[in-house]
C-alpha positions as a LaTeX table, in Angstrom:
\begin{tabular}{lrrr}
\hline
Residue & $x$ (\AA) & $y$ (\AA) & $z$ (\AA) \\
\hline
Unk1 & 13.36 & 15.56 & $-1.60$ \\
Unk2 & 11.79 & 12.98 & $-3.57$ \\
Unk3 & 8.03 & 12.38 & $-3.33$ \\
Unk4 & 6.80 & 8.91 & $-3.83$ \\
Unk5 & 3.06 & 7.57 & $-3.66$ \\
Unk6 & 2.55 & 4.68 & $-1.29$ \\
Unk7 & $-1.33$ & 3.41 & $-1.99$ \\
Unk8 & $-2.60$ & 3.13 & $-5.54$ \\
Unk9 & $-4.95$ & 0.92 & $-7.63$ \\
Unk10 & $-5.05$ & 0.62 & $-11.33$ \\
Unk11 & $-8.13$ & $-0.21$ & $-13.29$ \\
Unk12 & $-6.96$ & $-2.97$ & $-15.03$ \\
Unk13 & $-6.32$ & $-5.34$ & $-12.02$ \\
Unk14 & $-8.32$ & $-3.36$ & $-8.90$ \\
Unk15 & $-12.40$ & $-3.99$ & $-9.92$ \\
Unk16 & $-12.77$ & $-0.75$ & $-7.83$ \\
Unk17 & $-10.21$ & 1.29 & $-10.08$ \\
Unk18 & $-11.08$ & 3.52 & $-12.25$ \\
Unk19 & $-8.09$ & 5.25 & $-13.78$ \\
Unk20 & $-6.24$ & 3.26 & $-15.86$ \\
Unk21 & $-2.55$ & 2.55 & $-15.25$ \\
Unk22 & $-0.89$ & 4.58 & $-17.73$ \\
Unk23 & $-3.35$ & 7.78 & $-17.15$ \\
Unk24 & $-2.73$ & 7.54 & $-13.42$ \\
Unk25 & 1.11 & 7.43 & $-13.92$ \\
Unk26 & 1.41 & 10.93 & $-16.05$ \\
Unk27 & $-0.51$ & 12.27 & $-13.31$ \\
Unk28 & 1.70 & 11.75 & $-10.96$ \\
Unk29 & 4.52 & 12.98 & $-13.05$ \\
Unk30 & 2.71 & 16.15 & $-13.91$ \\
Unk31 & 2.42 & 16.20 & $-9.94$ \\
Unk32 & 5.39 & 16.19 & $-9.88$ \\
Unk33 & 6.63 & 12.90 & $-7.78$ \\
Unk34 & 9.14 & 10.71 & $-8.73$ \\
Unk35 & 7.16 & 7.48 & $-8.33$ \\
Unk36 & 4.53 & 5.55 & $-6.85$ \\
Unk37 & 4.13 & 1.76 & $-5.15$ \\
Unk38 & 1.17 & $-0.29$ & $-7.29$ \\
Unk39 & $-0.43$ & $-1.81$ & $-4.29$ \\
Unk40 & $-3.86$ & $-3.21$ & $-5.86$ \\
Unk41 & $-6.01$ & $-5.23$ & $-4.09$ \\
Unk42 & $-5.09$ & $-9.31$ & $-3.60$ \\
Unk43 & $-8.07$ & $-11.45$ & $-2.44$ \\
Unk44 & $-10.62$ & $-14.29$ & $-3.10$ \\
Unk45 & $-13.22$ & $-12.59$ & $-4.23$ \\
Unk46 & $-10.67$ & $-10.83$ & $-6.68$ \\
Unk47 & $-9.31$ & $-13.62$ & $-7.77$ \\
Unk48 & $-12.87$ & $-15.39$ & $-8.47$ \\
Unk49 & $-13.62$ & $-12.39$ & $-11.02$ \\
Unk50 & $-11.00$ & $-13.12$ & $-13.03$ \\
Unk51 & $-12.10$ & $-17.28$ & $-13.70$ \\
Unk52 & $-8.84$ & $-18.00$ & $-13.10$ \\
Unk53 & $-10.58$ & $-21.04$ & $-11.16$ \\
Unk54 & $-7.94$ & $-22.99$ & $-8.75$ \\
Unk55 & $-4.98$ & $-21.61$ & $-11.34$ \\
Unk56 & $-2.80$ & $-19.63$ & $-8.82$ \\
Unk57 & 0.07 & $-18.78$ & $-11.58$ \\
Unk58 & $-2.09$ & $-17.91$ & $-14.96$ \\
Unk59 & $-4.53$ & $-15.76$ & $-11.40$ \\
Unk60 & $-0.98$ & $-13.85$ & $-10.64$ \\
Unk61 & $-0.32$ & $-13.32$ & $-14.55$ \\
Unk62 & $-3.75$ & $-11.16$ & $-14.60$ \\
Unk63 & $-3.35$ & $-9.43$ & $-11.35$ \\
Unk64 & $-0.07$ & $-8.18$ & $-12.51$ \\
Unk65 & $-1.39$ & $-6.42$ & $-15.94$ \\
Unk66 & $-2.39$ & $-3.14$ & $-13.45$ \\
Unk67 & 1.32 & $-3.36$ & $-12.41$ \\
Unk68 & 2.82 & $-4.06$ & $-15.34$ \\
Unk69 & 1.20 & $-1.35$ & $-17.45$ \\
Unk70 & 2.25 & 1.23 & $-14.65$ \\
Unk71 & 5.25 & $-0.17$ & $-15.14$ \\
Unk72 & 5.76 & 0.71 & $-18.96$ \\
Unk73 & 4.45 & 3.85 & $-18.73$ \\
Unk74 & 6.80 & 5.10 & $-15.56$ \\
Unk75 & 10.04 & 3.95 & $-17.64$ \\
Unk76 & 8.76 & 6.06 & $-20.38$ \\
Unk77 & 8.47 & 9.09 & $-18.17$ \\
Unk78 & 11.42 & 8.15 & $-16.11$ \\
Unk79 & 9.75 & 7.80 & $-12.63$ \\
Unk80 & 9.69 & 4.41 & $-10.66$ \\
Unk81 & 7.00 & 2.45 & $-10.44$ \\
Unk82 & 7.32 & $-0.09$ & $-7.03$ \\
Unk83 & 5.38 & $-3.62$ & $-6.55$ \\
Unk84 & 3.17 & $-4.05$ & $-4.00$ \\
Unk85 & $-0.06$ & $-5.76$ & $-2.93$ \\
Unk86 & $-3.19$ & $-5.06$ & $-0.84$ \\
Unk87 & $-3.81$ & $-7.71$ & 0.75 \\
Unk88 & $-7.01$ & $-9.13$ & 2.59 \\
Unk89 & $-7.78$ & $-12.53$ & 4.05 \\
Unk90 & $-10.88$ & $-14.45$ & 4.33 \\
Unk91 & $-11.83$ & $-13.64$ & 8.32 \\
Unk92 & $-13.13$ & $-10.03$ & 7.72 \\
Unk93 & $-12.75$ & $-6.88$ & 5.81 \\
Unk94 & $-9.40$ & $-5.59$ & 6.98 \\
Unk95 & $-6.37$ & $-4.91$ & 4.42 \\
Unk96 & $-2.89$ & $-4.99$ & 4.64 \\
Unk97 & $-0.43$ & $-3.25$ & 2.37 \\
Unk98 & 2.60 & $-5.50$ & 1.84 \\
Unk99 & 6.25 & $-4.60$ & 0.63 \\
Unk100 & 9.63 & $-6.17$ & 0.44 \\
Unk101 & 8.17 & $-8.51$ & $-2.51$ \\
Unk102 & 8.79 & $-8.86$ & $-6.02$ \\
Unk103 & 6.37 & $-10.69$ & $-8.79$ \\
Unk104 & 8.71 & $-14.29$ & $-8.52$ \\
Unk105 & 7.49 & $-13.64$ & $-4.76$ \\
Unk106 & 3.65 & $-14.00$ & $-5.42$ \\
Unk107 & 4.06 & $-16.88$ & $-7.57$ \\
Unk108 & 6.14 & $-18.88$ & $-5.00$ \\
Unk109 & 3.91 & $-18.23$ & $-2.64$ \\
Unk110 & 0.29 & $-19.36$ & $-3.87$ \\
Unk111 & $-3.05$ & $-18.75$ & $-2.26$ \\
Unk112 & $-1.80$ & $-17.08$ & 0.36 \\
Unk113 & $-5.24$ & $-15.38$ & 0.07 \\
Unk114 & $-6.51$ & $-18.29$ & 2.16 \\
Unk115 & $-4.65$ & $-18.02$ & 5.05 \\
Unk116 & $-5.33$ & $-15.94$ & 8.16 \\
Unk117 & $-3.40$ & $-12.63$ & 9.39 \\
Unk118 & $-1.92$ & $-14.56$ & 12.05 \\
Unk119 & $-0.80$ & $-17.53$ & 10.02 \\
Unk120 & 0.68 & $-14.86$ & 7.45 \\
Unk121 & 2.32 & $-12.58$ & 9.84 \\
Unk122 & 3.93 & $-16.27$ & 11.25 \\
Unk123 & 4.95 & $-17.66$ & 8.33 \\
Unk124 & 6.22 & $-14.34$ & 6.65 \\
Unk125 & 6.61 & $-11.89$ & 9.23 \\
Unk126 & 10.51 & $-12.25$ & 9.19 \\
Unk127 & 10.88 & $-11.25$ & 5.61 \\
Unk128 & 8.33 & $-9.08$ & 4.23 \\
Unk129 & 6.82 & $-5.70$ & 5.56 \\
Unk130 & 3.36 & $-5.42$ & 6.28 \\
Unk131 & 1.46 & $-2.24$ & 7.18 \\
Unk132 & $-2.22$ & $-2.42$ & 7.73 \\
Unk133 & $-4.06$ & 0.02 & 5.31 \\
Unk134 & $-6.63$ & 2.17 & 6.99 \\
Unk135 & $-7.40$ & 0.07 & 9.88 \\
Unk136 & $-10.41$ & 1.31 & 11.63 \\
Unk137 & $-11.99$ & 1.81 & 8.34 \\
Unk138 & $-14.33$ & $-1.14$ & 8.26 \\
Unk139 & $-13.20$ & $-2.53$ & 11.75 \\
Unk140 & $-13.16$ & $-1.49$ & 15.31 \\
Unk141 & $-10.92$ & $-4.14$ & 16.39 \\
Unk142 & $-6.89$ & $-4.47$ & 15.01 \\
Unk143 & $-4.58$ & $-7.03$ & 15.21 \\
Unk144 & $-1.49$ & $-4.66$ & 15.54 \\
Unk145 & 0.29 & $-7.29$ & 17.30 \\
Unk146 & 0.43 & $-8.99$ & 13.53 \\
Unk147 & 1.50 & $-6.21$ & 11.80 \\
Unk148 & 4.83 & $-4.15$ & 11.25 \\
Unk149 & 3.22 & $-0.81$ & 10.87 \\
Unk150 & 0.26 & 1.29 & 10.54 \\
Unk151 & $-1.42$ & 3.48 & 7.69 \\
Unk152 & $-2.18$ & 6.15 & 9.68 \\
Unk153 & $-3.11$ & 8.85 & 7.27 \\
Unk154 & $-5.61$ & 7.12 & 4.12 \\
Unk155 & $-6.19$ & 10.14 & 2.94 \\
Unk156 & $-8.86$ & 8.96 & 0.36 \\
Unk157 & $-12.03$ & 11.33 & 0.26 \\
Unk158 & $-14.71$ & 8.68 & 0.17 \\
Unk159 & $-14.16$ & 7.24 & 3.03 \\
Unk160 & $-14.32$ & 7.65 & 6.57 \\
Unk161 & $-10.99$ & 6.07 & 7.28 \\
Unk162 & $-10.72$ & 6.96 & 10.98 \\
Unk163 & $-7.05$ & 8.51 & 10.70 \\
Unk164 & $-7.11$ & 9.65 & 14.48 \\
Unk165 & $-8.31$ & 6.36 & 16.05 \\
Unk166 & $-4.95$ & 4.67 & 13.77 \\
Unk167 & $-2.35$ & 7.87 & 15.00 \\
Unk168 & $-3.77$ & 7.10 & 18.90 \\
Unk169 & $-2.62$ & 3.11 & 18.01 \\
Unk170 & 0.47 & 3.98 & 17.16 \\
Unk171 & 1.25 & 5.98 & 20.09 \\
Unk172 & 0.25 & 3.01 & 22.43 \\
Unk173 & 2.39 & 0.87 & 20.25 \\
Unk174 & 5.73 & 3.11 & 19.46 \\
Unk175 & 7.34 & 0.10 & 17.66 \\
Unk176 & 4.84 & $-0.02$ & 14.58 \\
Unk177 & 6.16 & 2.32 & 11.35 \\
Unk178 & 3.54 & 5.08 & 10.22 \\
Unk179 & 2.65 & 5.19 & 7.23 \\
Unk180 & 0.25 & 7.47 & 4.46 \\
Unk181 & $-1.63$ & 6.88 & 1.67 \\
Unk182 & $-3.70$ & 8.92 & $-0.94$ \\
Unk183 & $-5.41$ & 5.36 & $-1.87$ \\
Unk184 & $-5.69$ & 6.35 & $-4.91$ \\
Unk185 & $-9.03$ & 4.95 & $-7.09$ \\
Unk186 & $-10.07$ & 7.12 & $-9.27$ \\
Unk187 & $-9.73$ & 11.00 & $-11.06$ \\
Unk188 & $-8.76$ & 13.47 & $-8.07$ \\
Unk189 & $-7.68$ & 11.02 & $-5.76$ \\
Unk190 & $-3.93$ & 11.24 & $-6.76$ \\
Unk191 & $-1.25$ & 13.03 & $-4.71$ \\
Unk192 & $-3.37$ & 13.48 & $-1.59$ \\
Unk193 & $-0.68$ & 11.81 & 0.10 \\
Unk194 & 3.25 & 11.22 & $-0.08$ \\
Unk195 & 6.27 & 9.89 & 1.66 \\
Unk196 & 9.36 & 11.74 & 1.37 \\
Unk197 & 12.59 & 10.66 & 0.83 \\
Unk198 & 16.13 & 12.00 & $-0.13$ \\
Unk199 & 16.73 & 8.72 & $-2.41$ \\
Unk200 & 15.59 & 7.21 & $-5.42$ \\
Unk201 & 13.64 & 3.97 & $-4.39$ \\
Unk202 & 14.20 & 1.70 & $-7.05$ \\
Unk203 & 11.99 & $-1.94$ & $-5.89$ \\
Unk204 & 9.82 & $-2.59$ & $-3.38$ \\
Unk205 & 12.46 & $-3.82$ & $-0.86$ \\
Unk206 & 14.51 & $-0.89$ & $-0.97$ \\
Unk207 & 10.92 & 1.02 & 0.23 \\
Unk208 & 11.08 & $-1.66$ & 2.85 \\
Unk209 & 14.70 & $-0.53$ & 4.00 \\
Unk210 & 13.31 & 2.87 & 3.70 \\
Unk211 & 10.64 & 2.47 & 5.52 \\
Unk212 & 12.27 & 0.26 & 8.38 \\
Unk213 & 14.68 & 2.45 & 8.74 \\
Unk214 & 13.06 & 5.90 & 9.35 \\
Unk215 & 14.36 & 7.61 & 6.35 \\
Unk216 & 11.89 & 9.38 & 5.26 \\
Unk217 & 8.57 & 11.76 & 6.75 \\
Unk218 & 5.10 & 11.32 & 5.73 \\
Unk219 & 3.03 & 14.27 & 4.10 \\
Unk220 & $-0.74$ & 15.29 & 3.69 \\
Unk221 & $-1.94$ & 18.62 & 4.01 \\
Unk222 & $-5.30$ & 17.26 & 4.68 \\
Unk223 & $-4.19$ & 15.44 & 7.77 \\
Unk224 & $-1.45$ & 17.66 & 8.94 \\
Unk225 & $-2.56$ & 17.84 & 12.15 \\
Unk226 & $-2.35$ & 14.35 & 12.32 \\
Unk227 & 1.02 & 14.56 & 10.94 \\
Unk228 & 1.77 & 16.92 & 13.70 \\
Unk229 & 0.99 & 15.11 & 16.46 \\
Unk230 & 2.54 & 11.85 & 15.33 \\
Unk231 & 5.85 & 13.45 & 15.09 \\
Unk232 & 5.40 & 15.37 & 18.48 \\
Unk233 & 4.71 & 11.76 & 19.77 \\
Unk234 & 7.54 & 10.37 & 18.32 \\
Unk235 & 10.20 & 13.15 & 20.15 \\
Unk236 & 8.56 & 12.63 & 23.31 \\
\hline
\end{tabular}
């Protein structure tokens, strides 16, 4: 099967990165997956650190350098490297990992940053796929009922991301997609964390299709036990 990374940030674009693109992407060769979804973070405070000022296309030119980097060096190696975005919103400190998107996507779409979960889940909730990234990790309270799925392994090891409060979510809510994550930052952080798949995902909405349509199984040693129990839930 083919192992593919669903959480990473690059240090060019994510402030909090600190492996650059290119370095991250031979590691995950020499882990040996076949590729890995670019998901870093998209928000105002972001944004403001790059004085991009009230400029929403030459903003999305500079948030893609992380992406585009990854990009070059996956071709190189021959693995495939997937768009995504972290997402956050104003209200409070919860993130939301979104696929089904391309680059022309972001810049059609501008300041989306501004709006609210709900107003985002309303407006786009048809078309893209949006799984909330570690959601008890800075929150207690989660609007699931504005989301498509849930991270429910984060498997990074600096934070306390809560993993069993998300898998006991999804078992009240059987219609939201599970999801894991290495949330990958920085040197040992990569390949905690994979989803597994018997196809070659080429773009970020054929990982939507994936994902929507079950084919695949999540994987962290870590968390297995977690693992366990979600797919003992789901034959129930």
């Amino acid at each position: 099967m083919y192992r593919y990374e669903l959480h990473l940030h690059t240090a060019e674009t994510s402030k909090c990165g600190k492996v650059r693109a290119a370095d991250q992407i031979r590691t995950y060769h020499r882990l040996g997956y076949q590729g890995v979804c670019v998901t870093d973070h998209l928000h105002n405070s972001y944004l403001s650190l790059m004085d991009c000022h009230d400029d929403w296309h030459e903003c999305i030119r500079r948030y893609l350098y992380g992406y585009h980097c990854a990009k070059e060096a996956g071709e190189a190696l021959g693995m495939d490297v997937i768009f995504g975005v972290e997402l956050r919103f104003p209200e409070n400190d919860s993130d939301y990992l979104i696929f089904g998107i391309d680059e022309q996507w972001l810049y059609d779409h501008p300041w989306i940053t501004r709006m609210d979960h709900k107003s985002f889940f309303d407006r786009f909730g048809d078309e893209v796929l949006i799984i909330h990234a570690h959601p008890y990790r800075n929150c207690d309270e989660v609007f699931y009922d504005c989301v498509h799925g849930l991270e429910i392994v984060n498997c990074n090891p600096r934070h306390d991301s809560r993993n069993a409060l998300a898998l006991k979510l999804a078992e009240a809510h059987p219609n939201l997609y599970r999801t894991v994550g290495s949330d990958a930052h920085q040197e040992g952080d990569e390949g905690r964390a994979a989803t597994l798949v018997e196809e070659r995902i080429r773009d970020s909405y054929q990982l939507k299709d994936v994902i929507t349509s079950g084919r695949f199984r999540n994987w962290c040693p870590e968390f297995d036990w977690i693992l366990k129990e979600s797919e003992e839930d789901r034959h129930v």
